[in-house]
FISE-861517 format. One record per residue (C-alpha): residue number from 1; x, y, z. Coordinates in nm, 3 decimals, padded with zeros to 5 digits. Layout:
! FISE-861517
PT   n       x       y       z
PT NUM       X       Y       Z
...
***
This chain:
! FISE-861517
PT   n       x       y       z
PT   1  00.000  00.000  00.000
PT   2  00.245  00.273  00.076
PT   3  00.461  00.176 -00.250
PT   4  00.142  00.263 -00.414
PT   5  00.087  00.573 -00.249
PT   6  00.436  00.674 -00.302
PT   7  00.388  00.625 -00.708
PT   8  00.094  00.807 -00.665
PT   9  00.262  01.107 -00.517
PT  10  00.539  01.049 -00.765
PT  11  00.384  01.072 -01.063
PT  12  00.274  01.466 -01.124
PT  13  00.649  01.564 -01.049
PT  14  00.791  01.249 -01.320
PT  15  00.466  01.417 -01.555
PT  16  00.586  01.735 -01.547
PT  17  00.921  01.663 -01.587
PT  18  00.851  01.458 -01.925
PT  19  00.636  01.735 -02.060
PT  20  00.924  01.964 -02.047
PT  21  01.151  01.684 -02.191
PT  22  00.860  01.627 -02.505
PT  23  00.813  02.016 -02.515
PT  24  01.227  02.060 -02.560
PT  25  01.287  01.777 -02.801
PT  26  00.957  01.910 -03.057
PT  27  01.005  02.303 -02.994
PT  28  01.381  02.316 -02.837
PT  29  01.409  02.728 -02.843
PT  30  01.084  02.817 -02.913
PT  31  00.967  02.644 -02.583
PT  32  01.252  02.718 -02.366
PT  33  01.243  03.098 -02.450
PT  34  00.854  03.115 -02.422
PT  35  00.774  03.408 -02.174
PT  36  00.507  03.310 -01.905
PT  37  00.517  03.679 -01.709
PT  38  00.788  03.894 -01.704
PT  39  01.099  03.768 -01.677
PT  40  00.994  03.349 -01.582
PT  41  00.980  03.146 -01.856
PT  42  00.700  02.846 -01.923
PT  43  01.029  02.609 -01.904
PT  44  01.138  02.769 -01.574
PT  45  00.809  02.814 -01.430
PT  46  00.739  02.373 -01.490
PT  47  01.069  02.297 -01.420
PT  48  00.967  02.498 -01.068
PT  49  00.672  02.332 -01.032
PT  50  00.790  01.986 -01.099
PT  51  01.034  02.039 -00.793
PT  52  00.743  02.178 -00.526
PT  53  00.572  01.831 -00.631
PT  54  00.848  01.645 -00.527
PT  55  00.885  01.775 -00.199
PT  56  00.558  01.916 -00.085
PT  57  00.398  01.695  00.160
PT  58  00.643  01.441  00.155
PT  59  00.977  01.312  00.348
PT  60  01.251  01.354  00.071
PT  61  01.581  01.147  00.143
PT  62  01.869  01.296 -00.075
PT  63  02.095  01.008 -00.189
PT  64  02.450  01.083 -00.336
PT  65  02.572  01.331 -00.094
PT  66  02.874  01.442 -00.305
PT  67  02.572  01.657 -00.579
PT  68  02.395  01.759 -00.227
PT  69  02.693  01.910 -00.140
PT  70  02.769  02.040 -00.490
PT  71  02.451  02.233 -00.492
PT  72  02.455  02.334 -00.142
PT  73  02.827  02.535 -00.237
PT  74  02.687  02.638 -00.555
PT  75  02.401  02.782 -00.342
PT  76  02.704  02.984 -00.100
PT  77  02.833  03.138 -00.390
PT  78  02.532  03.266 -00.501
PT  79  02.466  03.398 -00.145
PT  80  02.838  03.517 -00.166
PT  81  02.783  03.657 -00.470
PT  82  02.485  03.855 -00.407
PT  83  02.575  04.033 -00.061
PT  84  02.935  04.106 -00.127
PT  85  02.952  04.191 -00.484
PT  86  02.904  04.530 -00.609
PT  87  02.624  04.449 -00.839
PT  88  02.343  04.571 -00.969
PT  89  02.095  04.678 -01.273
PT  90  02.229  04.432 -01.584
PT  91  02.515  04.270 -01.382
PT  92  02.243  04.113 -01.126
PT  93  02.049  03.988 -01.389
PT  94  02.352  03.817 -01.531
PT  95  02.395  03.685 -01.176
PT  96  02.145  03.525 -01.178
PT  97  02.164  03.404 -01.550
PT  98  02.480  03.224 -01.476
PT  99  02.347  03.066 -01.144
PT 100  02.104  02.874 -01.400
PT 101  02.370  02.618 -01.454
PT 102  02.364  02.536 -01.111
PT 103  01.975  02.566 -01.049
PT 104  01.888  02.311 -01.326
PT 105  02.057  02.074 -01.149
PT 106  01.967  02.161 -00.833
PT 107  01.571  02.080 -00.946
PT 108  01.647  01.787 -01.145
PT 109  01.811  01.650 -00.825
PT 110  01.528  01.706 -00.629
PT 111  01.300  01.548 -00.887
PT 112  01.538  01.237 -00.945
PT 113  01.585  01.176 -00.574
PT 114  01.176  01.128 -00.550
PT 115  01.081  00.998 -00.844
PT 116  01.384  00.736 -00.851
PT 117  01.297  00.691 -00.532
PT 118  01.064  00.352 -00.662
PT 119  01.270  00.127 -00.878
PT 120  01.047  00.046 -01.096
PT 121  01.057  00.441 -01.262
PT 122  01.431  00.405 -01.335
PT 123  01.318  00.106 -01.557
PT 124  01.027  00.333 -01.707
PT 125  01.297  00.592 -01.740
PT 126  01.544  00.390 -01.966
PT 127  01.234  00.313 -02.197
PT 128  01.129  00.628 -02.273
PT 129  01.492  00.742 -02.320
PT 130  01.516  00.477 -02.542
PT 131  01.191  00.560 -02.727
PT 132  01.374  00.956 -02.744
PT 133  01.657  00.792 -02.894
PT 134  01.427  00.648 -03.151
PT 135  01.245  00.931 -03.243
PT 136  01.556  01.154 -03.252
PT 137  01.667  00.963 -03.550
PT 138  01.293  00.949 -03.746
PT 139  01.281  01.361 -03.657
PT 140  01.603  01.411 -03.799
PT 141  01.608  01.262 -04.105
PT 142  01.261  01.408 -04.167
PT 143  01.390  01.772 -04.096
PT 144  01.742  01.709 -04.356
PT 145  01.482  01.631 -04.613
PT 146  01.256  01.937 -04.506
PT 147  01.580  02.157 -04.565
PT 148  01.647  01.999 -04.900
PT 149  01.289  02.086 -04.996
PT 150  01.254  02.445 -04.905
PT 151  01.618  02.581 -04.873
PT 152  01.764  02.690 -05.201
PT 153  02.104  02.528 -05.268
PT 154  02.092  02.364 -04.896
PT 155  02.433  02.167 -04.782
PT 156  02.424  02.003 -04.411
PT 157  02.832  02.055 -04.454
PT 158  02.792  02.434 -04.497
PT 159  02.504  02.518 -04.189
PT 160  02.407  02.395 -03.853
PT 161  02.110  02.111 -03.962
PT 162  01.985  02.013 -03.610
PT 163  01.609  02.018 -03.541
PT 164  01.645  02.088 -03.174
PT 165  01.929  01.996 -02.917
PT 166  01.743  01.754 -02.751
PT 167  01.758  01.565 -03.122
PT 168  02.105  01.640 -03.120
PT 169  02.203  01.438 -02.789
PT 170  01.861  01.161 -02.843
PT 171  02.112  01.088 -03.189
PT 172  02.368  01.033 -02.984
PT 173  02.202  00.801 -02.792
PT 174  02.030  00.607 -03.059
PT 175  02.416  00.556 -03.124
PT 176  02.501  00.391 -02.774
PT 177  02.171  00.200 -02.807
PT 178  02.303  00.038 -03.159
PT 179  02.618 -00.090 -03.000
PT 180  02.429 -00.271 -02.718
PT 181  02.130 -00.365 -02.829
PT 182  02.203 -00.498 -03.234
PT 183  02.453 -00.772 -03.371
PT 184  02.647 -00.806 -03.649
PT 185  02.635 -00.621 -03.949
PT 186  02.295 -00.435 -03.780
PT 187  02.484 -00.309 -03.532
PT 188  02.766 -00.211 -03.760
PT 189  02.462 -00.013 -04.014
PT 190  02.231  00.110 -03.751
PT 191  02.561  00.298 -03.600
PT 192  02.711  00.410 -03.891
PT 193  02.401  00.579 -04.010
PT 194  02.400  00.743 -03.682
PT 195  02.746  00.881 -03.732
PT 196  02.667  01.018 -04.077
PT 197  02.349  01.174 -03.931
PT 198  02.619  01.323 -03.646
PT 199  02.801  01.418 -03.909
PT 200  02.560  01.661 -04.100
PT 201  02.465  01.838 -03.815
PT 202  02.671  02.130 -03.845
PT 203  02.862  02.045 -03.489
PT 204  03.180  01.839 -03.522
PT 205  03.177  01.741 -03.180
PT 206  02.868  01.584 -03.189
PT 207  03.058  01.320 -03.484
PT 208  03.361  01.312 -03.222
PT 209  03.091  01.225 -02.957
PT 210  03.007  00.906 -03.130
PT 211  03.342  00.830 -03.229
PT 212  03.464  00.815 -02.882
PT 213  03.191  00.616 -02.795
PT 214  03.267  00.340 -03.065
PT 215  03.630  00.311 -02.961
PT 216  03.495  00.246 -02.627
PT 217  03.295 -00.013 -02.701
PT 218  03.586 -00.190 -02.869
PT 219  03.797 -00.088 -02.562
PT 220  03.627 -00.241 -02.284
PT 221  03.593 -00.543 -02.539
PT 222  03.968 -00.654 -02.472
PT 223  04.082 -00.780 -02.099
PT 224  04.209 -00.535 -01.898
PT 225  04.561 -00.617 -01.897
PT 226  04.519 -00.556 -02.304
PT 227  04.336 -00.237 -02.260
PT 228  04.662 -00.118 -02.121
PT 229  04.875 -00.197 -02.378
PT 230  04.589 -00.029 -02.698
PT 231  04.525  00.276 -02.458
PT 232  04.852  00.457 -02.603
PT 233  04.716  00.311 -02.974
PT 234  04.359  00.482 -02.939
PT 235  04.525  00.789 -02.816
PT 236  04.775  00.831 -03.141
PT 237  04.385  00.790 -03.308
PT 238  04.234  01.080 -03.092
PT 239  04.554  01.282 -03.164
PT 240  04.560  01.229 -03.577
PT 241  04.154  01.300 -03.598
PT 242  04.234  01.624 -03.392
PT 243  04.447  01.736 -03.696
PT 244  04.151  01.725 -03.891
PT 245  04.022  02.071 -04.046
PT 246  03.726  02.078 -03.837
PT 247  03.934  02.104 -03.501
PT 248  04.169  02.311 -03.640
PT 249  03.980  02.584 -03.737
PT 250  03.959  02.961 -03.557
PT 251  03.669  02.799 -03.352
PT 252  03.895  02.515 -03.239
PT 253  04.154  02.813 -03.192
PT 254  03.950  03.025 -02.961
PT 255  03.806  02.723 -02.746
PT 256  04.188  02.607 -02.644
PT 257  04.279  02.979 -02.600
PT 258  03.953  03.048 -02.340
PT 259  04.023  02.719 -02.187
PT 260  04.375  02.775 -02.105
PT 261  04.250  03.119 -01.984
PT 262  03.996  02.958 -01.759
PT 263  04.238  02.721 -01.612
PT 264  04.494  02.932 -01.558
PT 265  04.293  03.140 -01.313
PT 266  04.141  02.843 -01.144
PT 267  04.454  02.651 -01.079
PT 268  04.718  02.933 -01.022
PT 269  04.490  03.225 -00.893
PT 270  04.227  02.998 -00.724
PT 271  04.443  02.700 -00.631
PT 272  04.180  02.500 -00.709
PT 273  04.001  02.474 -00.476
PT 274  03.784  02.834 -00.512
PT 275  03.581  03.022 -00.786
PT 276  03.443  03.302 -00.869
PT 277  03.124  03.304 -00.783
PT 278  02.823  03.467 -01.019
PT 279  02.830  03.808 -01.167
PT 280  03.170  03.830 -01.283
PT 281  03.237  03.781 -01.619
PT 282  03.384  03.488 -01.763
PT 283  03.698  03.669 -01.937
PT 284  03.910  03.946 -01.826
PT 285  03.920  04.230 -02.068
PT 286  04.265  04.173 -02.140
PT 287  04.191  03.813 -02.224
PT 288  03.954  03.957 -02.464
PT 289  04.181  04.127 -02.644
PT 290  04.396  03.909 -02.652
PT 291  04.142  03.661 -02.907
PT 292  04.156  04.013 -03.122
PT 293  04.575  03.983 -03.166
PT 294  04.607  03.625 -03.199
PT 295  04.258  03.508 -03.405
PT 296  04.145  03.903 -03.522
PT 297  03.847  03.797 -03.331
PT 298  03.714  04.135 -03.113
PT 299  03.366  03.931 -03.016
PT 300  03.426  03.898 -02.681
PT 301  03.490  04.308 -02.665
PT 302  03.169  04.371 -02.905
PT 303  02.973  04.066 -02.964
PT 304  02.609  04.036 -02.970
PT 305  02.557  04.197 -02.639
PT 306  02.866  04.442 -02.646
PT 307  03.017  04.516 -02.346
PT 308  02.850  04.204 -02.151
PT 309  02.971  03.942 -02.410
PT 310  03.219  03.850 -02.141
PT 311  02.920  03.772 -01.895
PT 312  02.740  03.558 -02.111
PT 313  02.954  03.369 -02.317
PT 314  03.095  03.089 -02.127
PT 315  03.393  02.888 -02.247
PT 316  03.215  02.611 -02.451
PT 317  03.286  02.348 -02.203
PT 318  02.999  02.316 -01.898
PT 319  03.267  02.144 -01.705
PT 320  03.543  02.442 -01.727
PT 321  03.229  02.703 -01.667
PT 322  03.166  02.512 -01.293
PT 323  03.519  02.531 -01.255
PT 324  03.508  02.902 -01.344
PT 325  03.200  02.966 -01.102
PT 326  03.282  02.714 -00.770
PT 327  03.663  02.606 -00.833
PT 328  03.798  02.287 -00.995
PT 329  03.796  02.018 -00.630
PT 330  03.419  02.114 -00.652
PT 331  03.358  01.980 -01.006
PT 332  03.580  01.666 -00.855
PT 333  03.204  01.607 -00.636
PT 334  03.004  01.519 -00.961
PT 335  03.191  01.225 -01.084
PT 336  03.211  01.095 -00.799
PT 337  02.857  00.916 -00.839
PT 338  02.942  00.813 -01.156
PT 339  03.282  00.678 -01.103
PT 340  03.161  00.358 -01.260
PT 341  03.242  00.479 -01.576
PT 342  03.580  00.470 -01.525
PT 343  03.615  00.179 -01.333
PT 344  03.396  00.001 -01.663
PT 345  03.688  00.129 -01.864
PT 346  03.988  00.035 -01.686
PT 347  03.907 -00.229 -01.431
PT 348  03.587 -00.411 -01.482
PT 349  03.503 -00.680 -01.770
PT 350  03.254 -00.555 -02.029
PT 351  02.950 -00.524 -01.823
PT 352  02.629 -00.791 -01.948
PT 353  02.378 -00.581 -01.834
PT 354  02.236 -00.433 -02.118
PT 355  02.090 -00.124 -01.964
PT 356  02.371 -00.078 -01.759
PT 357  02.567 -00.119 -02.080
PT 358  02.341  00.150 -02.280
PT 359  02.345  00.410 -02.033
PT 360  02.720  00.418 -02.018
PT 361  02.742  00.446 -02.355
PT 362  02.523  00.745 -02.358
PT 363  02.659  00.949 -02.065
PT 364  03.033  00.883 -02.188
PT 365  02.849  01.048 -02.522
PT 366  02.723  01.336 -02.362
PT 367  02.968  01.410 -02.153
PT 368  03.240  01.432 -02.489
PT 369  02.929  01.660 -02.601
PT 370  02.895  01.854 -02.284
PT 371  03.274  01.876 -02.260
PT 372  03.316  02.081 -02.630
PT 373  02.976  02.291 -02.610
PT 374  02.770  02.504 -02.387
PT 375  02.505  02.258 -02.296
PT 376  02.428  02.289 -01.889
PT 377  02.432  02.628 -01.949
PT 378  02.101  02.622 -02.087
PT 379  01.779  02.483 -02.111
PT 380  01.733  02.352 -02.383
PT 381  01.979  02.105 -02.330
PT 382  01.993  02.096 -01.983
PT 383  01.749  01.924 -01.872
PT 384  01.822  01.603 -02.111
PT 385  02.184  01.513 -01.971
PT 386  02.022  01.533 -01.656
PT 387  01.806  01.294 -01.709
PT 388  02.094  01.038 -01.825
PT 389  02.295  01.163 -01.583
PT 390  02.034  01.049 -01.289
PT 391  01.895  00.784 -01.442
PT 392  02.245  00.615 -01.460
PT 393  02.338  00.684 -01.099
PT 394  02.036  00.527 -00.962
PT 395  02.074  00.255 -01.188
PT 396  02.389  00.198 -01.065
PT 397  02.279  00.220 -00.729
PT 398  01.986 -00.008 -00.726
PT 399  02.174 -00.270 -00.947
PT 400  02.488 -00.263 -00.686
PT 401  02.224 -00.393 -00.379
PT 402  02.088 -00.661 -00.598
***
């Protein structure tokens, strides 16, 4: 009876949650940018409400205290940031902006922690990623031949060619579910169509995503000791295919030159163990100029929004704009849930749980995604490696007591 109840309870908050999923893979901007009243968004103001369901009226445990404590520092430096920073008019909005990073997790931790809180949703939760995966693939081979249609002298090599970013990362999975799931010369089809498909989207990464992910799979295919030997082989690979033109281009240029910016400060300014908090931009003005001497680039002086470009244009890497905001030992407290990842890699025999299998696939995926783009950032991609994310830490959790 009171496993009942507890799905019962359960269910608005998972609802909700999927809605804004559904709403984000068909509408991806259009819905996460749709104004509700003033400055709250529809996205913001569900993604709210889908966290009050979880914990009105009911006694919320919080498993994996590492992302508890993540979000509870996160939540300091806001507090920091607000009180002793000399803010105010457009510079507390952008506050606030940046803080988004940390409050989409924050929610989707609260929502995971009750919903996964039965067993049986993680298992509903793998199916309907699953079914996203599917439909990712069916939407975006619709929408290449929708451009082909109606845009004069269209080329998928020459434009961006995603139909939303949820598609983008739902590809990606559709890839990790190939490698699992089909045999043979399926397997070997089904996954090469979804590396062309990664291929046309108009973001290498995405391609280098999948890539990763198939030299994995052969990886953790060999016996550890012979993993050992092939890790230096697949790392001359990952070395040639970053000579390629795509990574070598002024937008491979000004990623590595922000990056080495942005750890720079955090490990010899902030020892790594602080950040800086919210409100302050992301690049110094003298880093800024320096992108105009080396790459002629002045964008982050005069970019879209001029003199704020600096406050809200992250580095293109979710995991160096943490670092940036809470320090670089902080960051350290989100892998440590999923430190089976690693130990899959390196240590353990190719796991024969299938799920297991799939979602490990997937997150390794989206975290090669998440490490080249900004994607936590914002909500329209969010809220989707979150869900993977969660899903495959309480998977690993409930599996490890069976």
């Amino acid at each position: 009876m009171s496993a009942e109840r507890s799905r019962i309870k359960i269910q608005p908050a998972a609802s909700i949650f999927m809605i804004i999923v559904l709403a984000l893979f068909l509408f991806d901007r259009g819905f996460s940018k749709l104004p509700l009243k003033g400055p709250l968004y529809v996205h913001d103001f569900l993604l709210i409400l889908a966290t009050m369901v979880a914990l009105v009226r009911t006694k919320l445990t919080f498993k994996f205290p590492s992302i508890f404590l993540l979000c509870l520092i996160s939540i300091i430096y806001l507090v920091k940031s607000i009180f002793f920073f000399d803010l105010g008019g457009d510079y507390l909005i952008y506050l606030f902006r940046q803080f988004f990073l940390f409050f989409y997790l924050i929610c989707c931790y609260i929502i995971a922690n009750k919903v996964f809180e039965t067993p049986e949703n993680i298992d509903k939760a793998i199916a309907i990623i699953k079914k996203i995966a599917f439909w990712s693939i069916v939407f975006q081979l619709i929408y290449f031949a929708y451009l082909y249609a109606t845009v004069p002298n269209y080329s998928p090599l020459t434009t961006f060619s995603y139909y939303s970013s949820v598609v983008v990362m739902g590809v990606l999975t559709y890839g990790a579910y190939a490698l699992v799931f089909f045999n043979g010369s399926k397997r070997a089809l089904v996954f090469l169509m979804a590396l062309i498909i990664s291929g046309l989207l108009g973001h290498a990464s995405s391609f280098f995503a999948l890539f990763v992910m198939l030299l994995i799979h052969f990886y953790i295919s060999f016996t550890p000791k012979v993993r050992f030997i092939t890790a230096g082989v697949l790392l001359v690979i990952l070395v040639l295919l970053f000579q390629l033109p795509q990574f070598n281009d002024n937008n491979a240029t000004w990623r590595i030159i922000y990056w080495s910016q942005v750890v720079h400060r955090a490990v010899i300014d902030n020892f790594m163990i602080f950040g800086d908090g919210f409100g302050r931009p992301y690049m110094s003005l003298e880093d800024a100029k320096v992108f105009t001497r080396q790459i002629n680039s002045s964008f982050m002086e005069t970019g879209v929004n001029y003199k704020y470009e600096r406050w809200v244009t992250p580095p293109h890497n979710s995991f160096l704009t943490i670092i940036h905001h809470i320090g670089v030992v902080p960051l350290l407290l989100l892998f440590l849930p999923i430190k089976g990842l690693f130990s899959q890699i390196f240590i353990e025999s190719r796991s024969m749980d299938k799920d297991r299998l799939f979602l490990f696939f997937t997150l390794w995926g989206l975290i090669i995604w998440v490490f080249f783009n900004v994607i936590l950032e914002l909500p329209h991609s969010a809220i989707y490696f979150w869900l993977i994310y969660f899903t495959y830490i309480f998977y690993e959790k409930r599996t490890s007591k069976e």
